[in-house]
N, C-alpha and C positions, 0 to 999 in steps of 0.2 A: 704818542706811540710812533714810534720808525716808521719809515714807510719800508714797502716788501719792490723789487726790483721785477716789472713786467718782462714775461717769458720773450717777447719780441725781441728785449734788451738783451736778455741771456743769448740767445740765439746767436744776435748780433757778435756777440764776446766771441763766441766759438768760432765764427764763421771767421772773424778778423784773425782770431788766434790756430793756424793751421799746427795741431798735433803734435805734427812730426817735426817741424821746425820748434815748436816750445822744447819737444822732453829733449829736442839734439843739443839743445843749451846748456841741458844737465848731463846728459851720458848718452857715449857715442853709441849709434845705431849702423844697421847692417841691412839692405835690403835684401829680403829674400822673396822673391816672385812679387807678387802683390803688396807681403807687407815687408816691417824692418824688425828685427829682432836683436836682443840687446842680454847679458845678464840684469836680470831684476834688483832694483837698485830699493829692495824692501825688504827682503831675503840673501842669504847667502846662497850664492851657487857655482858652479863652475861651466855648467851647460846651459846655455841662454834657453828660456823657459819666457822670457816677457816679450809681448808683440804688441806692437802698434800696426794696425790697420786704417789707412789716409781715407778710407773709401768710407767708412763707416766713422772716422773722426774717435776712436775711442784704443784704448789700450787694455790686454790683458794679461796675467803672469799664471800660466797653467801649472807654475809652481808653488806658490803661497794663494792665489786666488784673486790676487786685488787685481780692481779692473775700474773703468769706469771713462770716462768723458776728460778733454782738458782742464776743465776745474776742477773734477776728482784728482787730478794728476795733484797739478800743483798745489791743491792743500793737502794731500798725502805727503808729497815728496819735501816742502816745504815747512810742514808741521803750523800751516794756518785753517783759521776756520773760512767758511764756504766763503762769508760776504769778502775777507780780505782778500783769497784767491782771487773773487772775481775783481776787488778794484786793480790789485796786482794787475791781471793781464788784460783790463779796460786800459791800468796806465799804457800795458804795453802795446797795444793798436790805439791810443792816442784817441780815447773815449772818456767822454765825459757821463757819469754814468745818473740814471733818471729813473726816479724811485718814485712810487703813485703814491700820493696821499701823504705826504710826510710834515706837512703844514710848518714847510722849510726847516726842517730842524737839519737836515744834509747841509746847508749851507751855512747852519749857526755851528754846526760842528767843525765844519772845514776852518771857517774863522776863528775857530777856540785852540784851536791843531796848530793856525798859521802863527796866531798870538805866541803859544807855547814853543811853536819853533825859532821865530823872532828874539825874542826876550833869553832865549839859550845862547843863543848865537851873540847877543849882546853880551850875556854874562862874560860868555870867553873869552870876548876881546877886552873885558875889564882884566881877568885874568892875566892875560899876557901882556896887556901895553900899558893898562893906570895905574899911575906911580900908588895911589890910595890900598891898588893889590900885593903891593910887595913882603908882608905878613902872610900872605896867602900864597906867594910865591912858594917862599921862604920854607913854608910848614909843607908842603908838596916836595921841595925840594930834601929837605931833612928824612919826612917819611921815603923818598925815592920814588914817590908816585907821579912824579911831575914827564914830559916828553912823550913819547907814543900811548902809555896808557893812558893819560890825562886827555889827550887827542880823543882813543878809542871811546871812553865815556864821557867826554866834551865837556869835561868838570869846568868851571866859571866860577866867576866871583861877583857876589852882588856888592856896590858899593855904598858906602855908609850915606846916611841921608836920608830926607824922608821922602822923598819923590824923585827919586833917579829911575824907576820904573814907570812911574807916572809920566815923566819927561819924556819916555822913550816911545809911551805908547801915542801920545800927542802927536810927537811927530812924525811916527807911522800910521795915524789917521784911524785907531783905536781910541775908546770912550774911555773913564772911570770907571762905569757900572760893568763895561765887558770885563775890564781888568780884574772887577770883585769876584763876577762869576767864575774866570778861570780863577780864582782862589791866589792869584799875584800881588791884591790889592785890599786892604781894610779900608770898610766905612766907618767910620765915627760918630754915629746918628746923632749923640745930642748935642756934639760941635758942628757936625756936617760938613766933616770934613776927610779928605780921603790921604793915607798914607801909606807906604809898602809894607808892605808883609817881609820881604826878607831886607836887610839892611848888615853890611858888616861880615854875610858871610861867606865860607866856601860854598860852593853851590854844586851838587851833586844832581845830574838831568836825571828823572825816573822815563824809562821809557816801555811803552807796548811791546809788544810783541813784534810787530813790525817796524820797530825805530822810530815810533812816532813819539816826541817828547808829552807826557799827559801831566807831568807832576816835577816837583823837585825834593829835594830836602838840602837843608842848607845848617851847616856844620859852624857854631862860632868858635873865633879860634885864641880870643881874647881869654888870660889867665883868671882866675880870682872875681870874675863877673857873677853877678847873679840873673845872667841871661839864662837860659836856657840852651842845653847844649847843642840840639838838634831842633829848629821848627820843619815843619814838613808841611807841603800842601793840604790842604782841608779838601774833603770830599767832592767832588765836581762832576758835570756830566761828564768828563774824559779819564779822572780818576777815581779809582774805588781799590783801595787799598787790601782788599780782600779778592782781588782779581787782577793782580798783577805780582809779578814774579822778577826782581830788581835782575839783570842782566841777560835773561829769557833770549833777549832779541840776538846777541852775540851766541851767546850758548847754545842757539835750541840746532844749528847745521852741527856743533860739533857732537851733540846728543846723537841725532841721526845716526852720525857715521862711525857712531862706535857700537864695537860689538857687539857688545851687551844694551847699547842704547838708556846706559848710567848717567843719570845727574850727580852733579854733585852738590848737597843743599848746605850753606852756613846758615847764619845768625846776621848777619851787617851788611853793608853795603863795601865798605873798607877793606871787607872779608872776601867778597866777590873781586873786586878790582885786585886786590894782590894775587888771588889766585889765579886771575886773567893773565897778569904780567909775566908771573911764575911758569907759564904753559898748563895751567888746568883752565882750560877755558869751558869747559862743562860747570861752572860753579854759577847756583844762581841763590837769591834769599828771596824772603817774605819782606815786604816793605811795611816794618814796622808794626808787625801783627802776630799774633801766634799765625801756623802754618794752616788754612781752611780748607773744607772741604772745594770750594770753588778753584783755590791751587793747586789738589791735587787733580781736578778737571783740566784745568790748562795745562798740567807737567804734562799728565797721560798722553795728551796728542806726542809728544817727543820720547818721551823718557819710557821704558819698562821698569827701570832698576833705578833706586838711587841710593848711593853712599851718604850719610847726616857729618859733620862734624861741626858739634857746636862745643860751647863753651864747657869748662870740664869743671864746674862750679856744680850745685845741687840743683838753680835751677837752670843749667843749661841741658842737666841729664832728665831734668824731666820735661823740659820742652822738644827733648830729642825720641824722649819714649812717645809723645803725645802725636810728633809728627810724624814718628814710624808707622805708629796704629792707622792713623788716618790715611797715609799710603797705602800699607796694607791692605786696605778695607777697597782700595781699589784694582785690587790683583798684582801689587805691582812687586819686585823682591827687593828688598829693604837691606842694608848694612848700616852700623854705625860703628864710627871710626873714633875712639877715647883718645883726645888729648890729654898731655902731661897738665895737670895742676897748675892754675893760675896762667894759661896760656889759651890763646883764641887763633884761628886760623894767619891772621895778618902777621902776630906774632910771631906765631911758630914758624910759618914761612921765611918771614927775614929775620931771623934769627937761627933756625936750622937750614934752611934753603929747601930747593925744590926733588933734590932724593930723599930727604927726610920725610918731606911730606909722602912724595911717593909710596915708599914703604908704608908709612901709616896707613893710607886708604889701601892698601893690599893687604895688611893685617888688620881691615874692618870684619868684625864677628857678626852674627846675625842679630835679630832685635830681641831677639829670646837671651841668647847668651851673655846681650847687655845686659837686660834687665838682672839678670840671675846674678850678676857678676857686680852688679851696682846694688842689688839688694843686702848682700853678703857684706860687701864693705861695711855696710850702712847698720849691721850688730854683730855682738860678741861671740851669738852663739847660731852663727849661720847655716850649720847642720843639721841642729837640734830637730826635734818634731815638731816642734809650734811655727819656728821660721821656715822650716822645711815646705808645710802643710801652705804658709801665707804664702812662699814665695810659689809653690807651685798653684794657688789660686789666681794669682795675679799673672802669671806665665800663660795660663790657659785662657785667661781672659781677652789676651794678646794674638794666643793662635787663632784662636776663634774669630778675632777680626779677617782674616784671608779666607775668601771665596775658591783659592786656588789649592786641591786636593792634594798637589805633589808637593805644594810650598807647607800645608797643615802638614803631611806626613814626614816632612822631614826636619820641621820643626816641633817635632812631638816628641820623636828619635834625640832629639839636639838635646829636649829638654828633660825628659827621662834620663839620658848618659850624665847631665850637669847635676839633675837634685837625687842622681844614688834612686830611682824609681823604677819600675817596670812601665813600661809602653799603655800595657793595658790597665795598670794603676790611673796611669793618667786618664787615657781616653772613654774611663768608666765616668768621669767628673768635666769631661768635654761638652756634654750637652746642658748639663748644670751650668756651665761660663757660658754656654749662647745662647741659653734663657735671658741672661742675666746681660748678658751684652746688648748692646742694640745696634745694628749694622745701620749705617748710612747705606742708603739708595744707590744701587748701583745699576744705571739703564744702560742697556745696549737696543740696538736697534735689530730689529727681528728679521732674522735674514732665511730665505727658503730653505726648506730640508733639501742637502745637497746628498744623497746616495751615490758612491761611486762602486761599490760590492757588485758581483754578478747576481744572476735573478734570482736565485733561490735565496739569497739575504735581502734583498727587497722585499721579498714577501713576509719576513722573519721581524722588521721594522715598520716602512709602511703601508703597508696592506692591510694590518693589523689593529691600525686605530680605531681607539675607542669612541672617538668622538666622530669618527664619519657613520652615516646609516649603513646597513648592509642591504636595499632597497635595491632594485632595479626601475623602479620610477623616477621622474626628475634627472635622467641622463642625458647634457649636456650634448647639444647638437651634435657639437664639432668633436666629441668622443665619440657618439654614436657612428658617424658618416667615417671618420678615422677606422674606425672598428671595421665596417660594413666594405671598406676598401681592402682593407685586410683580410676577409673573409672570399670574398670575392676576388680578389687579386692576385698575382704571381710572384717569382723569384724577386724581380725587379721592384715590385710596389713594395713589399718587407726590406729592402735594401734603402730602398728612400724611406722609410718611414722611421725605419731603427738607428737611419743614423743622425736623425735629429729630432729623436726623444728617447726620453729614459720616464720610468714607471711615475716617477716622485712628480710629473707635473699631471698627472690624470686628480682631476677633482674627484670623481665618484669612484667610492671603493669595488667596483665590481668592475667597471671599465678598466680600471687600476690592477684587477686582476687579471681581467681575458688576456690584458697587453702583456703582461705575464708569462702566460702562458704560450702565449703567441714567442715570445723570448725564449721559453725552458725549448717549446720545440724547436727551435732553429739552433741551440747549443747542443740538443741531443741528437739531433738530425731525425727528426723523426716526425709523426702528423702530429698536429695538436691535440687530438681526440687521442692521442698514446701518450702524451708526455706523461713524464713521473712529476708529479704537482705534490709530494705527501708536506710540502712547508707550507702550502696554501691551507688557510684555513677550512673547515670541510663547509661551512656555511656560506663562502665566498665562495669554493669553489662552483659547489652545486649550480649557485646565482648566476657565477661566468660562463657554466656551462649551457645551461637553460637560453642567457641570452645568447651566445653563440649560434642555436640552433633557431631562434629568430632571427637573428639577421643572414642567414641561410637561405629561409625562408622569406628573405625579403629582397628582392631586386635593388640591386648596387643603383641611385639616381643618374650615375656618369659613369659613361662605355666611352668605347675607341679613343679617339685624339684628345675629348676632354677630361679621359681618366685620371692622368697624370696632374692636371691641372684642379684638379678635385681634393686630391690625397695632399696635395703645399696649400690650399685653399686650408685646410682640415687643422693641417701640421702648425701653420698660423695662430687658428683660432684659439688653439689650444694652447699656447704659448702665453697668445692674450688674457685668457682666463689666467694665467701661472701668474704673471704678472699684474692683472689688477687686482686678484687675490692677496698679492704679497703686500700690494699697494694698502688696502682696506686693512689690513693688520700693520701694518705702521701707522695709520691714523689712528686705530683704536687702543693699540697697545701702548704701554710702555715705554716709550721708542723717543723722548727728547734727545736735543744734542744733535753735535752735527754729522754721527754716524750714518742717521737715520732718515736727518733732512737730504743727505748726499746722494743716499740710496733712493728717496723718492724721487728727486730730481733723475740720477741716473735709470729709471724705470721710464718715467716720462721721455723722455730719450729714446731709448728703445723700442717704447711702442708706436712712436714716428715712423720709426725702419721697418715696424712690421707689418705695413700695409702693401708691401709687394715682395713677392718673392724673392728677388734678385740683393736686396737689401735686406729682407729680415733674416736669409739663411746665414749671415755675417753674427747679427745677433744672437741667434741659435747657437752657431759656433763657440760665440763666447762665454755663454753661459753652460752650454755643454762641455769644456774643457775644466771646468770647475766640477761639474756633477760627475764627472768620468767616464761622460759619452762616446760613442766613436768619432763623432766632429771633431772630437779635443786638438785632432792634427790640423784639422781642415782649416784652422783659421786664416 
C-alpha cells in the first residue's frame, strides 16, 4: 500500500510555494489593496472576478466558485491529481518529498521512472545515429513523421539483438530482474536466461500524464514477417493500460484552453501523432484497449466535450458508439465525426490536409444522429416500423446514459426530428431504456448547500428540511450565544453578524429560522416581532418565536468592551460546525476522487485560520462570496 504524505510535509509545500508567485507564472495579476486580482483563468470573463489573497495563502473566483489553497490551484489549473500537484511544486521549492509508511515502494517507483526514462533516451539516440536505424529512419521519413514531431514524442528505436537492453542496463547499474519488472526484459525460466522484449523496432514512448515515460509500444517495420506487428509493454506497477490516455500529457493545456474544453479522441497512436503535427494537438487515444470507464475519469479532469473520430469500418462505428456512451454517462457532450470509407485519421490527414480535417470535426453530429444515421445505412427498409421501433430503442438506450437534463432534452428533440416521432412518443419509453440501462457510478464530492437568494427563498429551500428535527432542544452553543447577541444587541452587532453569515450554515432548523427572521426584519425595516415570515413554515415559525422570547428572558453572558469579542467568538464557532459538518459527509458519503480528497484538505486548511478572528474573517469572505453573502466584496 502507498504510503499517504504527513500534513507537516504538505504544510511545508505551501509555505516554500508563495501563492501569488506560483499562479503569476500562469496569469498575470493585479494588486488591489491587500489582494491581487486577475480574470479567472476557469471561466470566461471579461470583469476580473478571481482573487488571491498572500495573507491567507489561498485563491478565489466570486464568478464560477473555484477556490482553494496552492495545490487546489495547480491541480485545477494544470488538470493533475492532488499527489502530482504536490510533487510538481515539491520539485519546485527543491523538496524531496516523505511519505509515512510506504515500505519503500516511493523509491522502487522513482527507480522504475529513472529506468523508463533512460532506456527512452537511449532508444532515440539509436534512432538518430545507428547505422542498424536507417529502416526506421527511412519509414518516419516516408510517412513525414520524422524532425520536430518525432522530437515531441521522442519516438526511438530499439535495435535488433537480444541484449542491447540488457547491455544498457548493465551499464547504468540496473539488474535483469528490475528490467523484467519494468516489462523491458523477458525471463526464460527453463533456459534461465534473460532477453529483450523489444528488438528490431520503431519505438513509440507511452507517457503519463505528467511526461513521465511508463510504457512503450514498439511497431515492426520489417515486410512479410510473421512478427507481430505491434508488441506493447505488459502491465507494470507504472503501467496499466486502462488508465492512461496516449498523448494526454501534450494535449491536456490545449484542452484547457479551449472553449469548449473539447478533446479529440482517435483509435492509434499514429493517429495522435499526425494530428499533433497537423495543429490538432487536443488528439489523444486508448492505449490499445477499448475506451474505460477509468479514461473517461482521467479525460474529465481536462475535457468537458469530446469529438470521436475513429475508423469508418463496422467496427470502428461501433467502438465509437461504445465510447460515446461511456463519456456520456459522465456528463460530458459527445460529437462524433464519420470519416470517408476506408480511411483513418493519419490517412485522411495526409492525404486531405489539415482544412479538411477541420471541416470534418465541425460537421461532427451528435451521438444520437450517428447512431440513427449508421443504423439506417446498415437496412433496406430504414423507415419502416420494425427498424423504426429498433432504432428508436437503441437511441433511447443511448440518451438515457446522460445524467445531464439539457444534453437528454435535446437529444430527445434530435432524436424525435430524425425517426419521424413525436417527443412525447419517445419519452413515454424513456424510463423503459433506464431500467434497462445500467449507469456507471458517477461520484462527485458533496459540497455545502450554497443559497445565494434573499431570505424569503431561504426559508422556501432550507429551512424546510425534512430531515433536520423541528426541536428547540440540542441547540448548538454557538447558535444559541449568536442568537442571544442578537437579541440583545444593536445596529451595529446585526451589521457584524450579517455580514458574515447567511442562513445555510445554522445546523438547527429553528436557529436557522429566528436568523431569518432577524433577516426579513432588517430588509423590511421593521422589529422582528412585525416581520411578514408567511414563507416560514408555521411549525418553525412558532418554535423561532417561543425561543426568541427566551433568550429575552435571558441575560446576554458578555456586556460592554467584551461584547463584540463574544459575537466573532460565536460567528467562528459556527463556521466550525459548517465545516466539520461538511467534513463528516465527505467521509461518509459517496465522495472518492480527487474532488472530494481536495476539498477535505482544503477544509482542513481553513479551520487553522479559524482559530482567530483576524485570519478566519478571510475565510468567511471566501466562502461567503460563493454563498452570496455581503463579504463576497470584502475579500
Amino acid at each position: 500500500m502507498a504510503g499517504f504524505i504527513p500534513d507537516r510535509v504538505l504544510e511545508e509545500i505551501r509555505f516554500r510555494n508563495d501563492i501569488v508567485e506560483v499562479i503569476q507564472g500562469y496569469l498575470p495579476l493585479k494588486r488591489t489593496g491587500a489582494t491581487y486580482k486577475a480574470c479567472c483563468p476557469f471561466h470566461r470573463e471579461k470583469t476580473p472576478s478571481f482573487n488571491v489573497n498572500p495573507n491567507m495563502q489561498i485563491f478565489k473566483c466570486f464568478g464560477c466558485g473555484e477556490g482553494g489553497d496552492v495545490i487546489s490551484f495547480v491541480m485545477k489549473h494544470q488538470g493533475l491529481d492532488f499527489m502530482a500537484a504536490v510533487r510538481l511544486l515539491a520539485d519546485r521549492a527543491g523538496m524531496a518529498i516523505e511519505t509515512e509508511d510506504d515500505g519503500g515502494q516511493a523509491d522502487h517507483r522513482r527507480k522504475l521512472f529513472a529506468i523508463h526514462e533512460g532506456i527512452a533516451g537511449f532508444y532515440r539516440r539509436c534512432l538518430q545515429h545507428y547505422a542498424g536505424g536507417a529502416a526506421a529512419r527511412a519509414y518516419l521519413a516516408e510517412r513525414e513523421l520524422d524532425g520536430d514531431v518525432a522530437a515531441a514524442f521522442h519516438i526511438g528505436y530499439a535495435p535488433a539483438g537480444w541484449d542491447r537492453a540488457l547491455r544498457w542496463a548493465e551499464k547504468h547499474g540496473y539488474s535483469a530482474d528490475e528490467m523484467v519488472e519494468a516489462g523491458l526484459v523477458l525471463h526464460h525460466r527453463e533456459k534461465d536466461r534473460y532477453y529483450d522484449r523489444f528488438r528490431d523496432r520503431l519505438m513509440f514512448p507511452v507517457r503519463d500524464v505528467q511526461g513521465r515515460v511508463v510504457g512503450f509500444s514498439g511497431r515492426y517495420l520489417q515486410q512479410g514477417s510473421d512478427q507481430p506487428k505491434y508488441v506493447n509493454s505488459p502491465e507494470t506497477a507504472l503501467f496499466n493500460k486502462s488508465r492512461i490516455l496516449f498523448g494526454l500529457d501534450l494535449a491536456r493545456q490545449t484542452i484547457l484552453r479551449e472553449e469548449g474544453r473539447e478533446a479529440i479522441i482517435v483509435e492509434g497512436q499514429v493517429d495522435v501523432i499526425r494530428c499533433h503535427q497537423q495543429g490538432f494537438s487536443a488528439a489523444v487515444a486508448a492505449q490499445g484497449t477499448a475506451f474505460t470507464d477509468q479514461h473517461v475519469t482521467l479525460l474529465k479532469r481536462y475535457a468537458d466535450s469530446a469529438v470521436l473520430v475513429y475508423d469508418a469500418d463496422g467496427a470502428g462505428q461501433a467502438a465509437a458508439l461504445k465510447t460515446a456512451q461511456a463519456l456520456m454517462r459522465s456528463g460530458m457532450i459527445v460529437r462524433v465525426a464519420v470519416l470517408p470509407e476506408g480511411e483513418d485519421p493519419d490517412s485522411f490527414l495526409a492525404g486531405e490536409g489539415p482544412e479538411a480535417f477541420a471541416v470534418l470535426l465541425e460537421g461532427a453530429v451528435s451521438t444520437v444522429a450517428f447512431q440513427v444515421t449508421a443504423m439506417r445505412a446498415s437496412t433496406h427498409d430504414g423507415a419502416g416500423i420494425a427498424e423504426t421501433t429498433r432504432a428508436a430503442k437503441a437511441v433511447l438506450e443511448t440518451i438515457a446514459c446522460t445524467p445531464n437534463a439539457v444534453q437528454r432534452d435535446y437529444l430527445l428533440r434530435e432524436a424525435a426530428d430524425l425517426l419521424g416521432l413525436t417527443v412525447s412518443a419517445l419519452e413515454a419509453d424513456l424510463e423503459k431504456a433506464e431500467q434497462v440501462h445500467q449507469h456507471s457510478p458517477i461520484r462527485h464530492a458533496v459540497q455545502p448547500t450554497h443559497d445565494s437568494q434573499d431570505a424569503a427563498t431561504f426559508v422556501s429551500t432550507d429551512a424546510k428540511r425534512e430531515d433536520a428535527p423541528h426541536k428547540t432542544v440540542g441547540i448548538p452553543a454557538a447558535e444559541r450565544h449568536l442568537l442571544q447577541g442578537l437579541v440583545h444587541g444593536d445596529e451595529a452587532a446585526w451589521n457584524l453578524v450579517s455580514s458574515h453569515l447567511v442562513p445555510s450554515v445554522f445546523v438547527h432548523p429553528v436557529c436557522r429560522s429566528l436568523y431569518i427572521l432577524f433577516r426579513l426584519a432588517a430588509e423590511q425595516g421593521t422589529d422582528v416581532d412585525a416581520v411578514d415570515a408567511d414563507a416560514l413554515q408555521e411549525d418553525l415559525y412558532e418554535q423561532a418565536t417561543r425561543l426568541l422570547e427566551r433568550l429575552r428572558r435571558t441575560p446576554c453572558i458578555a456586556t460592554g468592551d467584551l461584547f463584540e469579542k463574544f459575537l466573532q467568538d460565536a460567528i467562528l464557532r459556527i463556521w466550525k460546525q459548517h465545516f466539520l459538518l461538511e467534513l463528516q459527509q465527505l467521509r461518509d458519503g459517496d465522495t472518492s476522487g480527487d474532488q472530494a480528497f481536495v476539498r477535505e484538505n482544503e477544509i482542513r486548511h481553513y479551520l487553522s485560520y479559524l482559530k482567530h478572528w483576524d485570519t478566519g474573517q478571510d475565510v468567511i469572505a471566501t466562502e461567503m462570496g460563493v454563498m452570496g453573502g455581503s463579504a463576497g466584496e470584502a475579500f
